[in-house]
N, C-alpha and C positions, 0 to 999 in steps of 0.2 A: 479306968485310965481315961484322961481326959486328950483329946484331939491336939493335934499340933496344928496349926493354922498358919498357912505364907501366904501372906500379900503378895499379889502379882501388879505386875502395869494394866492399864485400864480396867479397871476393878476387878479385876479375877480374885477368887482364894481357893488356894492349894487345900484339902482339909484332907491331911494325914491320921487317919486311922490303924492303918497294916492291912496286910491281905489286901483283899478284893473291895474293900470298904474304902479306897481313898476317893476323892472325890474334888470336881471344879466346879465352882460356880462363878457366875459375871455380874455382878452388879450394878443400874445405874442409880444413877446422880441421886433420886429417889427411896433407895436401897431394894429396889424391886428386882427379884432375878430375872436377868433377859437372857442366860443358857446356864443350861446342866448337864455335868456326867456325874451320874447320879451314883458310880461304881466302878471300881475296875482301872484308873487312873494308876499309872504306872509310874509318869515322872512328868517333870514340866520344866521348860528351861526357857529365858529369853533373853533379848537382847534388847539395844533399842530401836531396832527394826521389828524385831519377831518375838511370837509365843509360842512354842513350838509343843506340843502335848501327845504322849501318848497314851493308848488305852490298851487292856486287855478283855477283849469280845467272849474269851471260852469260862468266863466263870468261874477261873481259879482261883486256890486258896492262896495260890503265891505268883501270883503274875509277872512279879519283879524277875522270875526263873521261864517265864515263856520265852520262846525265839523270835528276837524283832524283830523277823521278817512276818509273824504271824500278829504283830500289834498293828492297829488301827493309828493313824498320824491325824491331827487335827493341827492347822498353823493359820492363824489369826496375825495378819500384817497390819501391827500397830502405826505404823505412817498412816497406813486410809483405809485404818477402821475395818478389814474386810476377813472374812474367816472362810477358811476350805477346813469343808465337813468331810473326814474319811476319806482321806488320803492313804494312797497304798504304800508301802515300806519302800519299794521301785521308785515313785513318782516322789517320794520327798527325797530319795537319794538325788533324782535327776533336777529336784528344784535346787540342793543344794550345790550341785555341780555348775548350773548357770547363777545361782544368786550366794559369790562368797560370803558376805554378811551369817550366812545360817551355818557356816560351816564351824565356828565357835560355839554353834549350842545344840551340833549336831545329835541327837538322841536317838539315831541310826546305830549308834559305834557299841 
């Protein structure tokens, strides 16, 4: 079976495998990876403000069935360039509560 691959904003790709195998990488201008999850990528959603990504940390074989409150949040604000690494399920509910913008790609729900 060959990978499903989605282009994201500022070079990201989604690389859909199943299970525990999905994976993000960031690309720049050079095609050099400048971050990786090298596993366990759940879902990714954005807008044109945000990227909003989660992860599954326990190793499962179906992560997509873990409880969100137990995934890992990573959100990269494509206006300026800047990414929060492991974000709690809590603290992105509360960034979504003050910044509407994220509330269309919410991956809390």
């Amino acid at each position: 079976m060959s990978d499903n691959i989605e282009k994201l904003p500022a070079g990201y790709e989604f690389i859909y495998e199943g299970g525990n195998q999905n994976r993000i990488y960031r690309y720049d201008k050079d095609n050099y990876s400048k971050f990786a999850i090298d596993s366990g990528v759940v879902d990714a959603r954005y807008n044109d403000n945000y990227l909003l990504i989660s992860v599954d940390t326990t190793y499962s074989m179906n992560p997509e069935k873990i409880d969100k409150k137990n995934l890992k949040y990573f959100i990269h604000n494509l206006k300026r360039d800047t990414i929060i690494k492991k974000i709690s399920f809590k603290d992105l509910q509360k960034l979504i509560k003050e910044d509407k913008t994220l509330e269309e790609i919410n991956i809390t729900k």
